[in-house]
C-alpha positions in Angstrom: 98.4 -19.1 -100.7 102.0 -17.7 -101.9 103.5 -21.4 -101.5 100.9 -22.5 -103.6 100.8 -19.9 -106.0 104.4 -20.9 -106.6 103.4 -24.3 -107.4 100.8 -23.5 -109.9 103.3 -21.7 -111.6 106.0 -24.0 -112.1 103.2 -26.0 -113.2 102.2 -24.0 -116.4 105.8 -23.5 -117.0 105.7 -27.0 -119.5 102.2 -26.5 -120.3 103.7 -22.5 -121.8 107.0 -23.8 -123.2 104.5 -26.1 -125.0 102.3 -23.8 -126.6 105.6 -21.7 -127.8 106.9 -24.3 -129.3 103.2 -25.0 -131.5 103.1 -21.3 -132.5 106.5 -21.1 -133.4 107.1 -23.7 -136.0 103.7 -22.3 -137.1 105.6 -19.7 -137.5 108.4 -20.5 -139.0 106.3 -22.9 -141.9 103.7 -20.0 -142.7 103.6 -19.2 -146.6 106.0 -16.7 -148.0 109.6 -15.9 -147.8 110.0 -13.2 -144.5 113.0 -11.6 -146.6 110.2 -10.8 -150.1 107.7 -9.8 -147.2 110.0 -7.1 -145.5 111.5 -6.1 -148.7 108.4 -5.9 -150.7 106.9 -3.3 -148.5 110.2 -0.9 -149.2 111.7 -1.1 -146.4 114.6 -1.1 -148.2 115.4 0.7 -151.5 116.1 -1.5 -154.0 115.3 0.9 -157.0 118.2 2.6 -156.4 120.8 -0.7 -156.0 121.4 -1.7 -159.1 124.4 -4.0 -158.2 122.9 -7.9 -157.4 126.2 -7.1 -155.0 124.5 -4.5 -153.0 120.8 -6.3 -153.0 123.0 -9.3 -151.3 123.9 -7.5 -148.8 120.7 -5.5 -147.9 119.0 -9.2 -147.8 122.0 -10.4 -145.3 121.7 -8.1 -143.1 118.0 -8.5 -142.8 118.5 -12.3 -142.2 121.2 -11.3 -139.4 118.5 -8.4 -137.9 115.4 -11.4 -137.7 118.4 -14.2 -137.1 116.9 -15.8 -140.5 120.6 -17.0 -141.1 120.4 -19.7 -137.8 118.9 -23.2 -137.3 115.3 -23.1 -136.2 115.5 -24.8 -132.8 118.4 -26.6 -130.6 118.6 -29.6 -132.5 117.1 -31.1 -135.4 115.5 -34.4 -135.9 115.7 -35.5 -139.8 117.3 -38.1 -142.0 120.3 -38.8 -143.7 119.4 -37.3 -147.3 119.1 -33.6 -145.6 122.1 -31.2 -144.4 123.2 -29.5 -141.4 123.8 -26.2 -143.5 120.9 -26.1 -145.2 119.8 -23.3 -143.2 122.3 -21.1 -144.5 121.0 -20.9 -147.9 119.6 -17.2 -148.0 116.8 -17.7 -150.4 113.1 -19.4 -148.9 112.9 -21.0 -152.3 115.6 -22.2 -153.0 116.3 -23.9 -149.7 112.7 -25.8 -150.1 113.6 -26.9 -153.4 117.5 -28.3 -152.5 115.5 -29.9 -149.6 113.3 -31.9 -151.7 115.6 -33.0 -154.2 117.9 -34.2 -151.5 115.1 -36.5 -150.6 114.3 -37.6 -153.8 118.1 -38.2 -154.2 119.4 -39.1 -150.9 123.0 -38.0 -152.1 123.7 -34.5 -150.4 126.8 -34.1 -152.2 125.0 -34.2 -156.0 122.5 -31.7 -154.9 125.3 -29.4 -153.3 127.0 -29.3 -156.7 123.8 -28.3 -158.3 123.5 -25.7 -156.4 126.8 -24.3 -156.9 126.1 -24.7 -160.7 122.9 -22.6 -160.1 124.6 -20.3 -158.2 127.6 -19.9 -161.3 125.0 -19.5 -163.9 123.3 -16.7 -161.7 126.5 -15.0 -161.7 127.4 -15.1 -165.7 123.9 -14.2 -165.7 124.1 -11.5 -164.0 127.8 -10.3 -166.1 125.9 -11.0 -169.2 125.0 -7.6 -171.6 123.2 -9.4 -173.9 119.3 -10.5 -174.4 120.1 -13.6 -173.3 120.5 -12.4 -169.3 116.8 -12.3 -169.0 116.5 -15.6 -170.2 118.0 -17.3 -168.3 117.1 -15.8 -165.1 114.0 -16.5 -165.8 114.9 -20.5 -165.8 116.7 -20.1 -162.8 113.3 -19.1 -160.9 111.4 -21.9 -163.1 114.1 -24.6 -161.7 113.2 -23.7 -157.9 109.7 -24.2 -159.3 110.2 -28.1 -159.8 109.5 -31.0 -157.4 111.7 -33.5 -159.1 114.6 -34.3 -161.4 112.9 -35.2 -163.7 110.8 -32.0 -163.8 114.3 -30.4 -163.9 115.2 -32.9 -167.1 111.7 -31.3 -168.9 112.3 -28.1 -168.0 116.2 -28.0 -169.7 114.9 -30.2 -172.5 112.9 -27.7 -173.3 115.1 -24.4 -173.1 117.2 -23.4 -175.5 120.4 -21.5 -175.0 121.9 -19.3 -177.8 124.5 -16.6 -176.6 127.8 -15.5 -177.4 129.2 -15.6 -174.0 131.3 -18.4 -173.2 131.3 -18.1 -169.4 127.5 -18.2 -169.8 127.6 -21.2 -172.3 129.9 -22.9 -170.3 128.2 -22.5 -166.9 124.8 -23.5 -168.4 126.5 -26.8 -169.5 127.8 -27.1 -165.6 124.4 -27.1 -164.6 122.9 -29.4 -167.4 125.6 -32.3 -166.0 125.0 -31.8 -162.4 121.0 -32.4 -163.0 122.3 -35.6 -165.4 124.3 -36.5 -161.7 121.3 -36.1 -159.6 119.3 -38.5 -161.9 122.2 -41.0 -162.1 123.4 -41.4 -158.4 120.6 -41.7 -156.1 120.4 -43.7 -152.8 116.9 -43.9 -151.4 117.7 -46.2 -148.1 119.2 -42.8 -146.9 115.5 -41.9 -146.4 114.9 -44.4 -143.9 118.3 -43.6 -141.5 117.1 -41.2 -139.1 119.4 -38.3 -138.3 120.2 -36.0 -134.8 121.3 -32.8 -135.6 122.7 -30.6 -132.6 122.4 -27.0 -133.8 123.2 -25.4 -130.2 122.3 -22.4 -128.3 122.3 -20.4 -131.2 118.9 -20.4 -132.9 115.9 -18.7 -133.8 113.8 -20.4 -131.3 115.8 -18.6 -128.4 115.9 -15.4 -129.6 112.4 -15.6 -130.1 111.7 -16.3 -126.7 114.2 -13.7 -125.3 113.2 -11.3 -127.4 109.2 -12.2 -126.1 110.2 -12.2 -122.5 111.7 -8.6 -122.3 108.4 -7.6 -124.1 110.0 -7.2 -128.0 107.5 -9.0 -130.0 109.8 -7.9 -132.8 108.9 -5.5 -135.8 106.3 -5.5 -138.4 107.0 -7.0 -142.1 104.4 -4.2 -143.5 105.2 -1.2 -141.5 108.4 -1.7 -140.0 106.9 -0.7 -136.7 107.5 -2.2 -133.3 104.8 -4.5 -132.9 104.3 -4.4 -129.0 103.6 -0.8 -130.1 100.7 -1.4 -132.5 99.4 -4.1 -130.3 99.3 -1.5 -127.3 97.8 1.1 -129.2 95.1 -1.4 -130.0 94.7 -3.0 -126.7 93.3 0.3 -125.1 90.4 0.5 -127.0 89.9 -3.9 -126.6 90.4 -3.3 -122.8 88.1 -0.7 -122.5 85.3 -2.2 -124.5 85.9 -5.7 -122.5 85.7 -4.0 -119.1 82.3 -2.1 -119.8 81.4 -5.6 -121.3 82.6 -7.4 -118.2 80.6 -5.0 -115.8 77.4 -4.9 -117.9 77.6 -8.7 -118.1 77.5 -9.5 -114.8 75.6 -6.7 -113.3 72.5 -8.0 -116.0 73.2 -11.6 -115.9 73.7 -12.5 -111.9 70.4 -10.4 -111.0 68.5 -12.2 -113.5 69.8 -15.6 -112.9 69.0 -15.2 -109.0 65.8 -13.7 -110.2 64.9 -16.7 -112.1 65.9 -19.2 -109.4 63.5 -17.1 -106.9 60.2 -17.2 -109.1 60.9 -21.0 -110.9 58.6 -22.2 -113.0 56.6 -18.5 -113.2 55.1 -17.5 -116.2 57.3 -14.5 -116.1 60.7 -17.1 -115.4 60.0 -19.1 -118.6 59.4 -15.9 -120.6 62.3 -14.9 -119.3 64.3 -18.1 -120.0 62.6 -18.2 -123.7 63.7 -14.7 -124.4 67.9 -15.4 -123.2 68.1 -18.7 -124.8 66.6 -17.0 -127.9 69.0 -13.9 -127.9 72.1 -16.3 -126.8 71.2 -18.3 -130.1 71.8 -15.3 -132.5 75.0 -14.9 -134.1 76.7 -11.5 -133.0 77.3 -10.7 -136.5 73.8 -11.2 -137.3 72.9 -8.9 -134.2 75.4 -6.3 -135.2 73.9 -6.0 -138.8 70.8 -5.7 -137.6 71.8 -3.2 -135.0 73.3 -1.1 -137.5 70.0 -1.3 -140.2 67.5 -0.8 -137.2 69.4 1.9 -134.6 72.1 3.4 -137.1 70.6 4.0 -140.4 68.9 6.9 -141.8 66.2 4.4 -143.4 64.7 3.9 -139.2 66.2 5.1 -136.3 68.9 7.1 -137.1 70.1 7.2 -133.2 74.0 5.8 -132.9 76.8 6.0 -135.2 77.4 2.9 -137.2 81.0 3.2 -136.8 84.2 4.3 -135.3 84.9 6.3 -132.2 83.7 9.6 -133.0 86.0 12.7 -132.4 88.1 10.7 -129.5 91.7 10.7 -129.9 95.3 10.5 -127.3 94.5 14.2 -126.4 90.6 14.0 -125.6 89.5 14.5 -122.3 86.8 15.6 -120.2 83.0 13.8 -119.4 82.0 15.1 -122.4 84.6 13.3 -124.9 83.9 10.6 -122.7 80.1 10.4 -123.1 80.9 11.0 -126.8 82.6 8.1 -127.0 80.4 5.9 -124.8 77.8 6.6 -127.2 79.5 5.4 -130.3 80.7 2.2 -128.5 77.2 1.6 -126.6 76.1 -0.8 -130.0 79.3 -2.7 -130.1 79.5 -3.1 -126.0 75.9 -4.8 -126.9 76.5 -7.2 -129.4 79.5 -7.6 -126.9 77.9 -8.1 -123.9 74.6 -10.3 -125.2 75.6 -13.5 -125.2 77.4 -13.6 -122.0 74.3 -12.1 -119.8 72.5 -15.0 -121.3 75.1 -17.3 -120.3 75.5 -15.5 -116.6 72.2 -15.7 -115.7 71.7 -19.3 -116.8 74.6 -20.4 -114.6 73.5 -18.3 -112.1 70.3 -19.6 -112.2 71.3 -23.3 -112.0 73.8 -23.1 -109.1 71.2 -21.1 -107.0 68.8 -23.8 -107.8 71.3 -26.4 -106.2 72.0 -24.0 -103.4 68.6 -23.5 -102.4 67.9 -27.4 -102.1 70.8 -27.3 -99.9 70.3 -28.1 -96.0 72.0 -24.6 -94.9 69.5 -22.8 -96.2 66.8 -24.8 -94.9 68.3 -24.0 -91.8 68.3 -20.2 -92.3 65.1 -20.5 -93.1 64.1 -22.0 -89.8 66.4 -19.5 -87.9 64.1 -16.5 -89.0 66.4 -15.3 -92.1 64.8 -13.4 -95.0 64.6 -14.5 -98.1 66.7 -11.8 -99.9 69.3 -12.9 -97.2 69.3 -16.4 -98.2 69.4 -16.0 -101.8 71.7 -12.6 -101.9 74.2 -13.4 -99.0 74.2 -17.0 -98.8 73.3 -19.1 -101.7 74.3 -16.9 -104.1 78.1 -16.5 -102.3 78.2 -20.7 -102.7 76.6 -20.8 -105.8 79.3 -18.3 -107.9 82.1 -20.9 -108.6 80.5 -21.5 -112.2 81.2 -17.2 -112.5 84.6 -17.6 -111.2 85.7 -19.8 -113.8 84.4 -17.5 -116.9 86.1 -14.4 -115.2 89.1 -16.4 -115.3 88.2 -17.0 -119.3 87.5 -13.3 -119.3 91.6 -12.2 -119.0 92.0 -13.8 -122.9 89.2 -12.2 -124.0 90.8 -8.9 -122.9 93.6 -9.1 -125.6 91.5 -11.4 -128.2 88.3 -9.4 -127.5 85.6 -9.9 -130.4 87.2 -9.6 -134.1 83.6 -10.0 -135.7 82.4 -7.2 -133.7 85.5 -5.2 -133.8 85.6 -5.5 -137.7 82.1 -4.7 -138.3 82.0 -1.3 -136.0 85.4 -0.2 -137.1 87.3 -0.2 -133.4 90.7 -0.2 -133.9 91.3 -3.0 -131.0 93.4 -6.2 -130.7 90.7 -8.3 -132.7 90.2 -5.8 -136.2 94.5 -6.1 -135.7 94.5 -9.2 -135.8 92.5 -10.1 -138.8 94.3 -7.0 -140.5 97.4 -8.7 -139.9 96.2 -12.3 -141.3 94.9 -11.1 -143.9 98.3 -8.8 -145.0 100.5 -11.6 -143.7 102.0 -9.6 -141.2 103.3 -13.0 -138.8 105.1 -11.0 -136.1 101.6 -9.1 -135.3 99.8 -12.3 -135.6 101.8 -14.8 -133.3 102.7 -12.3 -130.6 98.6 -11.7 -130.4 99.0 -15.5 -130.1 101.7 -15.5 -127.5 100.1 -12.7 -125.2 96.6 -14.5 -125.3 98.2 -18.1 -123.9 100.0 -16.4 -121.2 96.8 -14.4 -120.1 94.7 -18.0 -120.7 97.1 -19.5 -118.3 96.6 -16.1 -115.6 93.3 -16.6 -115.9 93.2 -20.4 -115.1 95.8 -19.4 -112.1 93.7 -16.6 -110.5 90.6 -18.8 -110.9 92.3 -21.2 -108.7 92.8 -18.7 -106.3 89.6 -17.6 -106.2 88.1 -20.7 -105.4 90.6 -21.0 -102.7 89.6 -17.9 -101.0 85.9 -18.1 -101.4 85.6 -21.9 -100.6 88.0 -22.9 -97.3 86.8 -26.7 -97.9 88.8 -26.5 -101.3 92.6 -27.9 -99.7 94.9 -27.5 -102.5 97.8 -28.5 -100.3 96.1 -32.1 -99.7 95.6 -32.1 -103.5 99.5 -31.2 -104.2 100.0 -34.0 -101.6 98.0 -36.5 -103.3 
């Protein structure tokens, strides 16, 4: 069991490292510049810096806290028009638009110099007391704006400079001859040469990973909080809900299955049968609505809370607190727990029908056995590996657990966090909820494994390994 064990582990080791690498450059190609995200929730003061100097540096030394300022992965696989730098350039923008310019181009060294000329007229910009600093600052963020050069052409044709600075006269005239460069060297075969780019130990990808191995899943863009914290506070309340689930589930759904294996074909089975297919069919949002009209609202049967978890909080205790909170969570642990005693008991159900047509039990049968023994310690023990596999998919579900339901009834678990954190763009929340649910996808497959193991002695894994 151990030596196997082993195996199956070294075994999802490719099939993890995969699925990191998938949510990572999701990750890393999600909408938004990180550095606006963390900085436009205050976590810094900018008010108070008003030296483009000190804003600089706050921004560096978030890209050095997030490792922002290294190449995404080991190496990189591009072509000729793009740099090996361009990951320096602070600004999310900025880099995007050099890097499609460079493609249009396919001469690294024309776009360079425009972005030194950029980066000149943002300075005499910035040293400019007049009306005219406003100005253009505002076409330096229109010029990150455009796709092409000869977007960039339109956009200066169109602007017109009037100052009394110099400098900024004089850098703005920079800038209009390195676009006319761009548009008059351009080598588009440079497109078709593909490039290797060895970016070494040194990346963001590593980090990531080490940082997600010793359990930092990093810090919130909104909050600033540790997100292993929020997704721990939240996981409590999932875990709990799911285990209450888990046991109502099965202790429902295995009873009926084996009860609608016994009496096949009754008027009572197909009732039966009718009634779970009907009540698997409904949507658990639709349930939960109609939970909450029918069982929660003053208008009928005012007899749960709609809502939250009552007066429960870290220092509760006692069966009464508990009870309290048992009965705010009994209508969400329904709408959790539907659907999967219909889909027990139909497994259940089938398996014991293909156990009982089996010639073991015919033989109990014939050696004086009971029918409650046949079906409760015999068939039923052969007839479970369909229920081993969904507990297996059941270890997921734990961190996951039901964001519809979740949402709807106000519990602050893993799933209402998660679609919080979508929907404020919060990524660190959003791929480590990712992260923990494929390592507990690949437990689950693993402990299914062994369970069918120990359960079945026929299954020989070793002759399969062999093999």
């Amino acid at each position: 069991m151990l030596h196997y064990t082993l195996k199956r582990i070294l075994l999802a080791i490719p099939t993890f490292v995969g699925i990191s690498l998938v949510v990572f450059f999701i990750s890393i190609n999600t909408p938004g510049d990180p550095i606006q995200m963390i900085i436009g929730e205050r976590t810094f003061d900018l008010e108070n810096d008003v030296s483009r100097a000190n804003i600089e540096t706050k921004i560096s030394e978030v890209r050095t806290y997030f490792h922002l300022d290294l190449p995404p992965f080991y190496f990189t696989i591009t072509d000729q028009t793009q740099s090996d730098t361009l990951h320096r350039i602070p600004d999310h923008q900025m880099k995007k638009h050099l890097s499609k310019l460079a493609f249009e181009n396919g001469n690294w060294k024309n776009v360079n110099e425009y972005h030194k000329s950029i980066n000149r007229l943002t300075s005499e910009a910035y040293a400019d007391q007049t009306s005219s600093k406003n100005k253009v600052l505002h076409l330096i963020e229109e010029l990150k704006k455009q796709q092409t050069t000869e977007e960039l052409m339109h956009l200066l044709a169109s602007f017109k400079l009037v100052s009394s600075n110099e400098n900024l006269i004089f850098a703005y005239k920079i800038l209009e001859y390195s676009i006319l460069q761009l548009n008059a060297h351009t080598d588009i075969s440079a497109r078709y040469v593909p490039q290797f780019i060895w970016n070494g130990a040194e990346n963001q990808y590593r980090y990531w990973m080490a940082d997600f191995f010793s359990g930092d899943f990093g810090t919130s863009y909104k909050d600033r909080k540790p997100v292993g914290h929020k997704i721990g506070t939240a996981l409590k309340w999932t875990v709990l809900i799911s285990i209450l689930s888990i046991i109502l589930s099965y202790s429902i759904g295995i009873p009926l299955g084996v009860y609608s294996a016994k009496h096949q074909n009754s008027p009572m089975e197909r009732l039966l049968s009718t009634f779970l297919f009907s009540i698997h069919s409904i949507p658990s949002f639709w349930l939960a609505s109609l939970l909450i009209i029918f069982f929660a609202s003053y208008e009928y049967f005012p007899i749960f809370p709609s809502y939250g978890l009552g007066d429960w909080n870290e220092n509760s205790s006692g069966l009464v607190s508990f009870l309290d909170l048992i009965y705010h969570l009994f209508l969400p642990i329904v709408c959790w727990s539907y659907s999967s005693i219909a889909y027990i008991s139909e497994q259940t159900k089938r398996s014991m029908l293909n156990e009982l047509s089996a010639d073991y039990i015919r033989t109990g049968r014939a050696k004086g056995l009971t029918e409650n023994q046949l079906y409760w310690k015999h068939a039923l023990k052969n007839a479970s590996f369909p229920l081993i596999t969904q507990i297996g998919n059941l270890f997921p579900a734990l961190i996951s657990g039901s964001f519809i339901i979740e949402y709807i009834f106000a519990i602050p678990g893993v799933g209402k966090l998660l679609l919080d954190s979508i929907a404020l763009r919060d990524y660190p929340v959003v791929f480590s909820i990712l992260m923990i649910s494929a390592v507990l996808i690949l437990i689950g497959t693993l402990i299914s494994d062994l369970l069918y193991l120990k359960m079945d002695q026929r299954v020989s894994y070793s002759k399969q390994w062999a093999s």
